[in-house]
Structures are given as structure tokens and as C-alpha cells.
N, C-alpha and C positions, 0 to 999 in steps of 0.2 A: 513484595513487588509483584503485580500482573506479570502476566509471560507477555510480550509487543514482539510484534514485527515492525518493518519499516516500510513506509509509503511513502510516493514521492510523485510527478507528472513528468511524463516523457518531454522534452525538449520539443520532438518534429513535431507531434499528434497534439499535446496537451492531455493523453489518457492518463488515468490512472495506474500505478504500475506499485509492484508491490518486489522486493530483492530475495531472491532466491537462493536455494545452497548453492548451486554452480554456482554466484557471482551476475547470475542475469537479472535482466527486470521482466518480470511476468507479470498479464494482467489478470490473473488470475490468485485470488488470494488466498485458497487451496494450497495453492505452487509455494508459498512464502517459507522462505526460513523464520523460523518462531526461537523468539529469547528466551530464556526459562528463566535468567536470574540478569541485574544491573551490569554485570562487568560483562556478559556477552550483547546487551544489548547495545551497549555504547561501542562494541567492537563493528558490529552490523551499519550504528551508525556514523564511525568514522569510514567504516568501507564505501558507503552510500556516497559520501562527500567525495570521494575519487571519481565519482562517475560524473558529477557536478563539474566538477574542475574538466572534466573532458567532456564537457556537453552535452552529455548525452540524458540528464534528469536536470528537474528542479524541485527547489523545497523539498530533501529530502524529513522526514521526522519519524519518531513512535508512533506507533498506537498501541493501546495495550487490547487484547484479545485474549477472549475465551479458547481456550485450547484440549477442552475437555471430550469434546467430541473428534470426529476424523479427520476436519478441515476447522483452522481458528477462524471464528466469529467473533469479528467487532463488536465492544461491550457501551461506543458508543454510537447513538444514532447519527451524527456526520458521517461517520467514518462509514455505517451501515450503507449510507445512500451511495456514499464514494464506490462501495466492495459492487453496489447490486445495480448501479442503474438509474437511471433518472425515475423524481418519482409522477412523473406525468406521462400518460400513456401518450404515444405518438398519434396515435388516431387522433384526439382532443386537444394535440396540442397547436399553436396556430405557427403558421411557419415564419422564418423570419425575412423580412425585403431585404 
């Protein structure tokens, strides 16, 4: 099994947010609590679904991440674009009516 965290979208904002040790949502995926093995990962994401039922996420799920380095990086490119950012620079991009 990949090591995963879990990611999810804030409720008010619609960001991306990712579940932390405290028990918070960070948008920051550095900040994340990382699974190492299947029975913590389904713990993180039964925890996730508490915050669902109190409004405060949606769609919580896995990803599974490289956790080799300082900070886990997303092993897939969705998730990559979700962790960094749009991938169209602001200058070029056209605004919306």
C-alpha cells in the first residue's frame, strides 16, 4: 500500500484542504497527516467524514503520496495540480463576466 493522506474541499471557500494531526483542515499539504499502512488510512478517513456531517468539508477521499522526501508529494498529476495551483498563469488567463 502507498502511504495517502486525505483531501477534501472546504464547504465556505471551495479550497482545497488536506487533514492534519490536530484534526484541522490545512491548505497546505506539507501540514497533512500521512498513512503509512490501510488500517490508519481508513481511520483518517472515517475521521474526515465527522467534519462532512458538521459542514464543514466535502468529498472527503485518499490520495496516496510519496512521502520520501520532507513534505509528501502527490504521485498523481490531479492531485498535483489540486496540492500547487492552477495550471494557468493569472496574467493569460481571461477573466470571467
Amino acid at each position: 500500500m502507498a502511504t495517502q493522506v486525505v483531501s477534501a474541499n472546504r464547504l465556505d471557500t471551495g479550497r482545497v484542504v488536506y487533514l492534519a494531526p490536530s484534526g484541522q483542515w490545512v491548505g497546505a499539504l506539507s501540514e497533512a497527516e500521512v498513512a503509512k499502512d490501510k488500517v490508519n488510512a481508513e481511520d483518517l478517513l472515517q475521521r474526515a467524514e465527522s467534519a462532512v456531517i458538521e459542514s464543514r468539508i466535502v468529498g472527503p477521499y485518499l490520495i496516496d503520496v510519496t512521502a520520501a522526501s520532507a513534505a509528501p508529494r502527490p504521485q498523481r498529476l490531479r492531485e498535483l495540480i489540486r496540492a500547487t495551483g492552477p495550471t494557468v498563469h493569472p496574467a493569460t488567463s481571461t477573466p470571467a463576466h
